[in-house]
C-alpha positions, 0 to 999 in steps of 0.5 A: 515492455518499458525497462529504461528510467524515465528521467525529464520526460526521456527513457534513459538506460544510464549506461550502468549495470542492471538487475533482472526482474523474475517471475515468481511463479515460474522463475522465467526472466522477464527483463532486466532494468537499470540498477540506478543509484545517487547519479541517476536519482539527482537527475531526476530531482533536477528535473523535477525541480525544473518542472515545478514552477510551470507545473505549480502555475498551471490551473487545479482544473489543468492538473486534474484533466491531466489525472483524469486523462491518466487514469483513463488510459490506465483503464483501457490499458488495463489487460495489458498492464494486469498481464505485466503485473501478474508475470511480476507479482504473480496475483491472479489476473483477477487481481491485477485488473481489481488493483488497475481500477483501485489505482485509477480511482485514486488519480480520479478522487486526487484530480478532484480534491485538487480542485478544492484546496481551500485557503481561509480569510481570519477577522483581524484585530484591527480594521487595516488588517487582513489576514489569509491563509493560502495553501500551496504546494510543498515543493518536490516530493518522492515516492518509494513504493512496495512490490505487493500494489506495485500500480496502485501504492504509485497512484495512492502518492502520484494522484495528490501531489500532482493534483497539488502542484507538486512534482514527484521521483518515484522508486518502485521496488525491486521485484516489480518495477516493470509496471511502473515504468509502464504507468511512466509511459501512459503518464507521457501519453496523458500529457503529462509534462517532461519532469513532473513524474520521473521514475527511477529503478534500482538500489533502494539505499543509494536512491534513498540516501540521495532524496533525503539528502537533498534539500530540494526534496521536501517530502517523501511517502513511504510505503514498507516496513517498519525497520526502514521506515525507521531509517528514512526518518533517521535519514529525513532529520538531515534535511528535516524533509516531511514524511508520510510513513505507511509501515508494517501490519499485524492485523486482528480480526475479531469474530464476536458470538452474534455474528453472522458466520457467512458474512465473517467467513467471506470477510475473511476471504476478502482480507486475508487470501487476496494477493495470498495474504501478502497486504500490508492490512491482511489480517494475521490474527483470527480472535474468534469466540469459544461459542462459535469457535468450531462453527466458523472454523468448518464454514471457513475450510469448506471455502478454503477448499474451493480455492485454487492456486496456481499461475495468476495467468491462468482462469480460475486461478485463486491463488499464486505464488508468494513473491520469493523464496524467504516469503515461503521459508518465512511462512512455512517457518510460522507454521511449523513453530505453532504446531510444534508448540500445540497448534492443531493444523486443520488444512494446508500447511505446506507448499503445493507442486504445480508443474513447470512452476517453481515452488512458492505455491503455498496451500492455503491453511487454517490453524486452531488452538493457537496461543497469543505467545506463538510466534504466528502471533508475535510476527506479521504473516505475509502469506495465506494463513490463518491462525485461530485463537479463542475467546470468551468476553469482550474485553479480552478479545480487545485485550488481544488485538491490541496486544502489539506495537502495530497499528494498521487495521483491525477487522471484527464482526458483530450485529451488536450496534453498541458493541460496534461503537465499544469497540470500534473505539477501543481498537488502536489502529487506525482503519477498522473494518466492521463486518467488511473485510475490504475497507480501503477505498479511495475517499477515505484515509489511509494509514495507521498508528503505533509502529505503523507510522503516521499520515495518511493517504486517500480522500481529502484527508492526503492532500495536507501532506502535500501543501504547506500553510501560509499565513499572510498578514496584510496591513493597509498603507493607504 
């Protein structure tokens, strides 16, 4: 197991100090790595910058072998890299093989978009004129990723930029750096060259403050919350370096009467139990019509109570642990105030004792009665809950999901065509799932509006992120 940055193609330890890295569902310590700062952070800028030409130079179908090359040594390492990334996260094993796969498909669909970056040829005004449009890299870039997709969110932000020709110093978070550094190893192995991919662990205010603050780094993608990425941009005025902003969620999920009930419950399996609720689009607000109110609630808790929870290593595991103890206060906080305010607890509601395992084990829980003015409504939940509020015409549910400053994803289930359209275009967000509660792919955009931030990931549509547009204007002289 890699636990040293990578920095120009070399593991370096940097000499410095370090910090451990915990396994949530039993506290066990699995390494610890180096608490880097602006030192380590300008090296791996300088060695980025020194690889952009040479890789810029090479050819988009040379770029895309390397991806291709990447993603395949992701998949056939995927046991291994899904056991490092549950002992981390603690998803079940399930999981983590489904998130090794989404990661590789974003290096795939990237290798393949980078093959068809196109410029434009525009008529002139005069005959010994011609006028080009070419797209080019945007230079250095970096990438501060999230502990709750700790392969996949790298993947999402490496595959386009290299695909581009740009080079990349990656910040993977705090709680799960360790399969990161082993996506560096396997990026070495691909053939990637020294200094096109750098990846540095440890203090995220330090390693932010020196990519802003360099010049050299023209672009950083962000995933995390709204709070900092508010910060980044206060940071990124200095140097006026482009950003690409993935933040906070409250996700509704609108059941409409004519849905179909088994098609809305497994929905919501999909969306708000995978990786326990801890996903930036898992949906927080259950908006479900008063005539089949009582209906969806006892199909959910039937499943509900099929779930298992319990260390992410062991078979038939649903379920893990949340990632640290301020996840579970938070949650555990959530439910409490809604049923001190007249929410009725229908299952769940506490943490569950697993033996030899710590306790961030949390039952999964169905709340009903609850009011938009309670807390689990105000705040983004990241943890398997599901509070319930009622409705009865479809303006009001509307009404209800947009009813906060984030706009992520929103979820809804009809058979209604028309309402599909009405609705769908009444939501502010900026993903919608109708009658899907897993939507993310990797040929479609990614990102949200309002306080969720701004750009997009995934498809055709990321890889503007990392080109600049050039206008040339060429007179003849002859």
């Amino acid at each position: 197991m890699q636990t040293a940055n990578l920095i120009n193609g070399q593991w370096t330890h940097g000499g410095g100090d370090t910090f451990g890295v915990i396994n949530p569902a039993d506290d066990q310590l699995l390494a610890e790595v180096p608490m880097s700062g602006r030192q380590e952070t300008l090296a791996a800028i300088d060695a980025a910058s020194e690889a952009l030409a040479p890789w810029q130079e090479r050819t988009a179908r040379d770029r895309a072998d390397v991806l291709h090359e990447l993603s395949r040594l992701l998949l056939e390492q995927a046991p291994r890299i899904g056991r490092i990334l549950t002992m981390e996260q603690g998803k079940p094993m399930a999981e983590s093989l489904g998130e090794i796969g989404y990661a590789a498909s974003f290096l795939d669909w990237a290798a393949e978009e980078g093959c068809r970056i196109y410029g434009d040829t525009i008529p002139a005004s005069s005959n010994n004129k011609r006028i080009l449009v070419l797209k080019q890299p945007v230079g250095v870039t970096g990438a501060i990723t999230p502990w709750n997709f700790p392969v996949a969110m790298i993947t999402r932000k490496l595959g386009p930029a290299l695909a581009a020709g740009c080079t990349q110093v990656i910040k993977p978070a705090e709680d799960t750096p360790l399969s990161a550094l082993a996506l560096g190893e396997l990026a070495c192995e691909a053939g990637v060259p020294p200094g096109v991919i750098n990846i540095i662990t440890g203090d995220p205010v330090a390693i932010s403050d020196a990519m802003l603050g360099d010049p050299r780094l023209r672009k950083l993608s962000f995933t995390g919350s709204t709070e900092v990425g508010r910060i980044l941009m206060q940071k990124a005025s200095t140097n006026l370096t482009r950003l690409s902003l993935e933040l906070g969620g409250h996700a509704p999920l609108i059941v409409f009467d004519d849905a179909d009930l088994d098609i809305a419950v497994a929905g919501t399996l999909a969306c708000k139990f995978r990786n326990m609720g801890q996903t930036c689009i898992s949906a927080n607000r259950f908006i479900v019509h008063d005539s089949i109110h009582d209906a969806f609630i006892q199909k959910l808790q039937d499943s509900v109570s099929a779930l298992v929870v319990g260390n992410g290593l062991h078979e038939g595991v649903h379920v893990g642990p949340l990632i640290n103890d301020p996840a579970i206060e938070k949650v555990q906080q959530h439910v409490d105030t809604a049923v001190a305010s007249g929410a009725t607890l229908v299952c769940g509601g506490s943490t569950t004792p697993i033996e030899s395992m710590s306790d961030r084990f949390y039952q999964p829980t169905i709340l009903m009665d609850v009011t938009p003015e309670m807390l689990i409504c105000q705040e983004e939940t990241f943890g398997p809950i599901v509070p319930v509020v009622r409705f009865t015409e479809d303006d009001e549910a509307v009404r209800l999901a947009n009813a906060t400053p984030y706009g992520l994803a929103a979820y809804f289930f009809t058979n209604d065509a028309s309402r599909v359209i009405r609705v769908s275009e009444a939501l502010e967000y900026g993903i919608v799932g109708v009658n899907d509660g897993a939507p993310s792919t990797a040929q479609a955009p990614f990102g949200g509006v309002k306080h969720s931030g701004y750009g997009r990931e995934g498809g055709r549509y990321v890889m503007d992120e990392y080109l600049e547009t050039k206008y040339v204007s060429w007179q003849f002289t002859d």
